[in-house]
N, C-alpha and C positions, 0 to 999 in steps of 0.2 A: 566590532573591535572597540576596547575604549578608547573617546576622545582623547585626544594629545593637543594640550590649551600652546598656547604664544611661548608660555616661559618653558616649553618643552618637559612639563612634569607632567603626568598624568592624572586625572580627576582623583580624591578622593572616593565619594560617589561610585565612580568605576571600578574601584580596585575592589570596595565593600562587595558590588553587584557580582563582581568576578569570582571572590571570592563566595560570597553564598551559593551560586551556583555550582562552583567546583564542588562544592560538600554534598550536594543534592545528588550533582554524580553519582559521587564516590559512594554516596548513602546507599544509592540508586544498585550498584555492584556488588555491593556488600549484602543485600538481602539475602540471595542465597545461600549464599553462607552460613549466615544468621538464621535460615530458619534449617539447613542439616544441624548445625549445633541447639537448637530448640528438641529436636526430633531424639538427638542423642539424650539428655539429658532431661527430657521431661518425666522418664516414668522414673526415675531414681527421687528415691525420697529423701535417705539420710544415707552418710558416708561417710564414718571415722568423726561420725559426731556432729558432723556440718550440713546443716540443713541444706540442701539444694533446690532454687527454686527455678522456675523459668516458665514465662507466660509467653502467647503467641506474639508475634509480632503484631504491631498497630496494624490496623485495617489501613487506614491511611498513608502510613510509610509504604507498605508492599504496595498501594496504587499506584504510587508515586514513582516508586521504582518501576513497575510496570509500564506507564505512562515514560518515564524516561528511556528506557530503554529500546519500546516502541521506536519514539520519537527518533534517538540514534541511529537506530536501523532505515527507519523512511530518509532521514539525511543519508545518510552512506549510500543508498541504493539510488538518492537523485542525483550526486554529488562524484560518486565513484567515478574516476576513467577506465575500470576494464573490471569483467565479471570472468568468474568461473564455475562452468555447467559441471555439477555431479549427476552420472546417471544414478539410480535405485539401488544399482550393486559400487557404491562409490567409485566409481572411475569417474576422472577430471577426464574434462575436454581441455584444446589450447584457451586463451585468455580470451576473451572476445573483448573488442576495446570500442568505447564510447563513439558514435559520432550523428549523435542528434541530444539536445538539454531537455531535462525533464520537462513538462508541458505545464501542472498543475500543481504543484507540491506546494501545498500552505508554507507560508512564510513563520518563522516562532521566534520566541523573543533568547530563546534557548540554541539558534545558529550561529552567533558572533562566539559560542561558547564552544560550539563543536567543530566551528569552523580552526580554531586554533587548538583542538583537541586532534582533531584533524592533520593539520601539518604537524603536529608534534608528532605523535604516532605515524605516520608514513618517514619519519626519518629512520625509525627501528623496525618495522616489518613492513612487508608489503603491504598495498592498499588496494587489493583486488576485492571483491564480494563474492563470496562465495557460497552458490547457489543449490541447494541439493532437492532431486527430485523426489517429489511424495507421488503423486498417480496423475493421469492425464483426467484432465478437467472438462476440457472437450474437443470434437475434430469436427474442423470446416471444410469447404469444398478446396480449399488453398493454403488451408496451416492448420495444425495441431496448437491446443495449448496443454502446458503441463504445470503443473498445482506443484509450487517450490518452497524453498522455509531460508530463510536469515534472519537470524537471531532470532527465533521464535517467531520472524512474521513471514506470514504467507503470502507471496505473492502468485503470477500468472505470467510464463515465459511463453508465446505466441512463435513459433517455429516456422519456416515454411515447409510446406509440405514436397517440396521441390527444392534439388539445388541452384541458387543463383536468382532465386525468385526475388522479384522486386514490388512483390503484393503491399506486405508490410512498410515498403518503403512510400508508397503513394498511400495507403492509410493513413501514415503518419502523418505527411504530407498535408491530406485534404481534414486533419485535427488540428495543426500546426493552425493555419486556414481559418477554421472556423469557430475555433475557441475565443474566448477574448484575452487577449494581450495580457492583462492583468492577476499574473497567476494565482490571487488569492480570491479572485472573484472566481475562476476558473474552478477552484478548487470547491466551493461551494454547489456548484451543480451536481445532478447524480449520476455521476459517471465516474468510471474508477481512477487512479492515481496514474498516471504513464510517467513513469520512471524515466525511459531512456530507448533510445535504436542503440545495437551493439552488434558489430561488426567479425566474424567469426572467417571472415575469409572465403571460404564455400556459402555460407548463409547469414542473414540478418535478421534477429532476434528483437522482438519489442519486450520489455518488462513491466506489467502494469502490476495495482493492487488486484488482490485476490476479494470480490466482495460476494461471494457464496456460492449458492447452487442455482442454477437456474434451473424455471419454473417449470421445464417441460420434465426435470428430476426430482423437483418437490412432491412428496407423498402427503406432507400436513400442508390444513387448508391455512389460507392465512385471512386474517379482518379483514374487510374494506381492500382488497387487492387489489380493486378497477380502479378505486380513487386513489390509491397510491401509484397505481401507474399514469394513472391521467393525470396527477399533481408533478411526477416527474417528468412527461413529456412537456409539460406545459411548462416547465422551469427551462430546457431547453428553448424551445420555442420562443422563450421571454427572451434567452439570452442571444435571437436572432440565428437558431442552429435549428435547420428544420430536418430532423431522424430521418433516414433513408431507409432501417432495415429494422422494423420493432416486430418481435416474434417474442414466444414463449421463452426460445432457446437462447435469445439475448435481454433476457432479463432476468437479473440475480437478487438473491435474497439473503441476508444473512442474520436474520432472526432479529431482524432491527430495521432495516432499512432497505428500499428497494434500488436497484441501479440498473442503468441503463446500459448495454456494453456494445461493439460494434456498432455502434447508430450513423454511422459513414460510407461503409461498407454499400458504393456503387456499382459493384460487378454484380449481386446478385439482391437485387430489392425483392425481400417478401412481406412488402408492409400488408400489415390485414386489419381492415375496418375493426376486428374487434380478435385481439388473440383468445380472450379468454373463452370464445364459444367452447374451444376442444376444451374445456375445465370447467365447462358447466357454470359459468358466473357470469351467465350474459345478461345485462338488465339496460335495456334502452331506456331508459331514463336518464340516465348521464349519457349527454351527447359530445362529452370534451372528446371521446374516441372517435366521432365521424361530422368532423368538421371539414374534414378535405372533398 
């Protein structure tokens, strides 16, 4: 929020930052727009004599917007007190309402912005998130996850597979645990985003980031895959978090980066000295995989 000095004015400074940010926004909403009106008007040449022109948008604005927009949506979805579930053929569920704080969500210089973009808008509409389902991502011995979208980002709604289950609740619990305190550090290891618990009455729902396909789905091979998995075990491990449950099937990829997901998961440990034998990339030379 901006400072508010002694003589109860507000910074210069502040109102500058305030203001360019709004614009980034605004800039940030306006893209779409801007590039249907680029689409309409590009093939037209001349018109009553008036040349008409129009190039694409900047590479860099559309990031921007991207980038913003993103960002929006990870605030709203750590931020939110209650979601709502669409199944595939749009039908809403009741409201499911917050009652665990997001665990990991990077901190940005862009929240003191959305934070009062935030309470403005919740005076005129609801401030529910609302969650539509794309296809199930995958099923545990204890819960279902299903592959969801707001505002163009994907996340991972972890279900139980029973009513009244309280699996999810001690998961969360034993991450709560063993994460480190400090949610920007948190957020820096490879492991996905946990949004929130959200409370549905019959069942309680985890919302994490969606960070790809795991490996026992992957069809393309990928580089160095042992050492990016033993780079992210070991990033855990640094941070004093020793993985319970590393398999093929909890390790995701998204054409960028590898993550680790369920690595808590005490009911059913199938740590294995090397997953990657069933994938044919076994190379004992790197021993970071059997240290235990």
């Amino acid at each position: 929020m901006a400072e508010v000095v002694n003589s109860g004015t507000v910074k210069t400074s502040d109102i500058m930052c305030f203001l360019a940010l709004a614009c980034i926004v605004a800039a940030g909403t306006l893209i779409q727009e801007e590039e249907h009106q680029y689409e309409l008007v590009r093939s037209l040449r001349v018109s009553d004599g008036i040349d008409i022109r129009s190039g694409p948008i900047k590479p860099w604005l559309r990031r921007a917007g991207q980038v913003l927009k993103r960002r929006w949506a990870e605030y709203r979805l750590a931020h939110c007190q209650q979601i709502i579930l669409y199944s595939r053929d749009g039908i809403p569920l009741e409201p499911g309402k917050r009652i665990a704080k997001s665990l990991n969500v990077a901190s940005s210089c862009l929240d003191p912005l959305f934070l009062i973009i935030s309470s403005a808008y919740s005076w005129f509409a609801p401030t529910s998130v609302e969650l539509r389902a794309q296809d199930v991502s995958g099923r545990g011995a204890s819960s279902t996850a299903w592959r969801m979208k707001y505002g163009g980002v994907s996340v991972i709604v972890k279900a139980p597979r029973h009513m009244r289950d309280q699996t999810l609740v001690k998961e969360w619990d034993n991450l709560k645990a063993c994460l480190p305190v400090q949610s920007d550090m948190a957020s820096r290891l490879p492991i996905p985003t946990y949004y929130g618990l959200f409370d549905f009455e019959d069942c309680i729902v985890m919302v994490t980031s969606d960070n790809g396909i795991s490996l026992d789905q992957l069809n393309e091979p990928i580089d160095d895959v042992r050492g990016l998995f033993a780079r992210a075990v070991y990033a855990l491990r640094a941070a004093g978090i020793q993985p319970t449950d590393l398999s093929l099937r909890n390790t995701v990829w998204d054409g960028r980066h590898l993550t680790l997901i369920d690595f808590v998961d005490d009911t059913q440990v199938t740590y294995l000295k090397d997953p990657f034998f069933a994938l044919g990339h076994v190379d004992h030379s790197d021993n970071d995989l059997h240290n235990e």
